[in-house]
N, C-alpha and C positions, 0 to 999 in steps of 0.2 A: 349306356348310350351317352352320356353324359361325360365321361371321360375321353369316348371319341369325338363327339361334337369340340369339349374345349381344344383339343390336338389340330384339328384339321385347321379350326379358328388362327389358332395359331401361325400353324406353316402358312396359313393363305395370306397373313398379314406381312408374313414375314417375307414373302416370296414375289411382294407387291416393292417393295424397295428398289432402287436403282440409283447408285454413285459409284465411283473407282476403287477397287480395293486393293489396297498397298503392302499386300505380304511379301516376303520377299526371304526369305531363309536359303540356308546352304544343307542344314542340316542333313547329314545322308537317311536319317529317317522319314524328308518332308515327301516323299514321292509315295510315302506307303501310308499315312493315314488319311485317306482321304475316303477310306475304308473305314469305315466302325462295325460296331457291331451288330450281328443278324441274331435273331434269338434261335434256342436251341429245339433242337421240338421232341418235346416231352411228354411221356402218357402222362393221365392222370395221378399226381402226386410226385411224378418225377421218377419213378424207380426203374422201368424198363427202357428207359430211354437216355438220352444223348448229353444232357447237361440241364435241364428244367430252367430255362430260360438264363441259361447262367451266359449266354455268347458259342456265334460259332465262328468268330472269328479275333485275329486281334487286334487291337486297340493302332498298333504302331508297323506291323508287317501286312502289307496286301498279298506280299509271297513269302511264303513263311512254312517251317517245317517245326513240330516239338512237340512236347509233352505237357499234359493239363491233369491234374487232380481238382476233386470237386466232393465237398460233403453237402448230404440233405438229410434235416432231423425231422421227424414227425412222429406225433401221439398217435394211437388210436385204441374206441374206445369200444372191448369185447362184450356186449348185450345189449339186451332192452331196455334198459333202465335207467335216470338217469345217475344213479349211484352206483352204475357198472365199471369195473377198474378198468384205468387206461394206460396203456405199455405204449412204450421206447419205440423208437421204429430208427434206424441208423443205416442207409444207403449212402457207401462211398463207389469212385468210380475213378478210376486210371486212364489216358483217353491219350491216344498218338492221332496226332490231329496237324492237318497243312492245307494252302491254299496256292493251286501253280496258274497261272495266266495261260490260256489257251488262244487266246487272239488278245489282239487291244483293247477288247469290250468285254472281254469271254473269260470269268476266273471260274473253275470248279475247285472247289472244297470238299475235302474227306475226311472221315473220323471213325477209328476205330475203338472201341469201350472195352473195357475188360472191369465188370461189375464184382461190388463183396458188399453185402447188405447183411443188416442183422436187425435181429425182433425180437422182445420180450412176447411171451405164450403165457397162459395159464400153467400149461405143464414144464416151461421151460423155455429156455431161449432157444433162435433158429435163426440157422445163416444160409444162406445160398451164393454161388462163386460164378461167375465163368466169362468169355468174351461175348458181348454184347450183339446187338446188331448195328450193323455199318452203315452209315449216313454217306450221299453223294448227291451234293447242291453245286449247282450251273446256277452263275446271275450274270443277266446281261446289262452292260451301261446304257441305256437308253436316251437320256440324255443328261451332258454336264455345259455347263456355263465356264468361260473363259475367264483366268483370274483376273486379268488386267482389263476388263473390261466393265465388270457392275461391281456393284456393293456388296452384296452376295455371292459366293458362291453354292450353286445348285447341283446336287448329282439327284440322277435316279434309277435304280436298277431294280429290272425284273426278272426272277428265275422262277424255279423248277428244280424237283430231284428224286429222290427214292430210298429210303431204306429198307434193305434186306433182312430176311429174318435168320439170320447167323447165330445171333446169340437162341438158347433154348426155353423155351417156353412150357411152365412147368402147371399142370390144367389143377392141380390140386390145391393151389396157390390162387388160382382166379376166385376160390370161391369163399376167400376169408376176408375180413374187413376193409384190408386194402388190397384191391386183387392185383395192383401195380408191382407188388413185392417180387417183381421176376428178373432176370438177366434177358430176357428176350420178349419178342409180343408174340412171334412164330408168326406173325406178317407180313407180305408188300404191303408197305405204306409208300402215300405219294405226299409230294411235298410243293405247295403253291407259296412264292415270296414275294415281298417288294420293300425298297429300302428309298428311303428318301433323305438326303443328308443336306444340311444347310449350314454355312461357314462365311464369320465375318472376323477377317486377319485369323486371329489365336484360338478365338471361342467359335462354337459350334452345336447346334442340335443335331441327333442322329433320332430319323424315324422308325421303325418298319411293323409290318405287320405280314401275318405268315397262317399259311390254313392246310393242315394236316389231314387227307382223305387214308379212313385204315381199314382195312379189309379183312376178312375173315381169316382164320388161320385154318386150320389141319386137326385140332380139337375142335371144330366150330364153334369158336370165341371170337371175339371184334371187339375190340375195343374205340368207344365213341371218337367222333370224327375230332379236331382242336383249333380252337383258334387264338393264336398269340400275338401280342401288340406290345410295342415297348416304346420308351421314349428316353433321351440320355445325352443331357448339357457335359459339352468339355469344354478343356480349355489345353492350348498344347504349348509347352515351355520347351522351348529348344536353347543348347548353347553347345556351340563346336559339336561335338559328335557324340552328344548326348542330348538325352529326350524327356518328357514328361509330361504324362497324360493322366492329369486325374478327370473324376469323370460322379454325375449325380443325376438319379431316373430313377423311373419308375416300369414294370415288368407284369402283365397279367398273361393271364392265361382262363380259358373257358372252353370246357371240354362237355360232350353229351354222353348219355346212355351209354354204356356198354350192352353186347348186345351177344347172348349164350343160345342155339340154336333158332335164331331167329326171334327170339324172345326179351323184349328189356328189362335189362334187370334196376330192379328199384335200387335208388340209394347210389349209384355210380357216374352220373354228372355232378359238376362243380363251375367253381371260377375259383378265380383267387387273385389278390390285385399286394404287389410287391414294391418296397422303397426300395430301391438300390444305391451303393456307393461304391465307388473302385478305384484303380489306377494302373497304369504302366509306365515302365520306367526301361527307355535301352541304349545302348551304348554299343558302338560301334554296330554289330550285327546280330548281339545279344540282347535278349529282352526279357524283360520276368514284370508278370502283372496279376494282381491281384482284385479281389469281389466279395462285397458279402450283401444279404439281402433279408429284408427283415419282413414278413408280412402286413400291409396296412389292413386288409380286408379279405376276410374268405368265407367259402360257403364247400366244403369238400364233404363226396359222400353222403350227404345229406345230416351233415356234422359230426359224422361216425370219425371222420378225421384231418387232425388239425397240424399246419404244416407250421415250425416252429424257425426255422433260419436254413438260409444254403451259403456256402463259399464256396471259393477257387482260387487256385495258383496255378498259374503256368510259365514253360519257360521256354523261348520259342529264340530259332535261327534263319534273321531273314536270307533267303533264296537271292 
């Protein structure tokens, strides 16, 4: 509570401000970031899902079509003991991913995953393959502040969305240490957003927070409902028809129970609270941007497992 109370502090102070503000760019990229980044929404430990708070959108394209890769390492550790040995856990994910303007307010966002993850076992290693499930967020602009008129510029949007259970959900997989180990949750999940973004000339805070409702599958498994929050200082270097956006946050996540016939199973709520670092860089209508993120604080599984780094590259064609 504590990390939300100093956020909100923050934005309130910052949103109390009022003088002219003098940017002024040609850049052909300046019409697209005014967009940052929405977090990705992620089961527990990241494996069945979408990007584990890596971003669902980009840095520098508000309409944007391409392709994202994204690796997530985590230990986890098989017994009761605390001298129980602890294995590898290696989930990567390939992801066709865009964002097209439906009105002047109205952008939906889509992403498709095609998952490859792998696990050290007792008896042996274990991979599982296939397309994911498909994410589809709608965010409305709710309101923005005029540049030439305050100190600040203020955006704020609210969406909604749904992921489908496309990718496969595999029940035998729910019931080992990390039951996230899957290509699918077998799923409707619904998706509640809000992004708050705040910009003086170059530099900028990007807020948002994001709350995942997931419902039972077809195995009757559920996995716990999620709520994600992020926070993320840029700064944007423009010259002629090139761009540059580095960028410094931090990324949690706090997820509940999972839930097997009605029943909670112990050990499967968490949090976990992330330092992030990134950048993009684009040129004409090309853009390639990178992320990596390191754990400050976690509590996953009930320590059963411990989330070690994620990254990402993508390379995206703005629309």
């Amino acid at each position: 509570m504590k990390k939300y109370a100093l956020l909100l502090v923050l934005l309130f102070q910052l949103a109390n401000a009022t003088e002219k503000d003098s940017l002024n760019t040609v850049n052909p990229f300046t019409k697209y970031h005014s967009f940052l980044e929405e977090e990705d929404f992620c089961d527990a430990c990241g494996c069945s899902a979408s990007g584990g708070s890596m971003g669902f959108a980009s840095m520098l394209n508000s309409n944007f079509i391409g392709i994202r890769y994204f690796n997530q390492q985590y230990k986890s550790m098989d017994g009761l003991y605390s001298n129980s040995p602890w294995y590898k856990e290696n989930f990567n994910t390939v992801q066709v991913w865009g964002r097209i303007p439906v009105s002047e307010k109205v952008q939906v966002s889509a992403l498709l995953p095609y998952h490859f993850h792998e696990r050290e076992t007792a008896t042996g290693d274990k991979s599982i393959s296939g397309i994911g499930d498909i994410t589809v967020l709608a965010m409305y602009r709710l309101y923005q502040t005029h540049k030439d008129s305050t100190f600040l510029v203020h955006t704020l949007q609210l969406g909604g969305g749904v992921k489908a259970p496309t990718g496969k959900f595999n029940e035998a997989n729910s019931g080992s240490i990390n039951p996230s180990f899957q290509v699918g949750t077998g799923s409707w999940d619904y998706l509640l957003a809000t992004e708050y973004i705040v910009k003086r000339k170059q530099f900028g805070l990007n807020a948002m927070l994001n709350y995942v409702i997931k419902t039972e599958n077809q195995k009757s498994y559920r996995f716990g409902n999620q709520l994600n929050y992020a926070g993320t200082f840029f700064y944007l270097y423009e010259k002629n028809s090139f761009s540059i956006v580095p960028q410094l946050g931090f990324a949690g996540e706090v997820y509940e129970s999972n839930y097997q016939y009605n029943q909670k199973l112990r050990n499967t709520s968490g949090d976990i609270l992330f330092g992030k670092v990134g950048f993009e860089v684009g040129k004409d209508r090309l853009s390639f941007g990178a992320n990596a993120m390191l754990p400050i604080n976690q509590n996953l599984t009930g320590g059963n497992v411990e989330a070690n780094y994620r990254w990402s590259v993508n390379l995206n064609y703005s629309l």
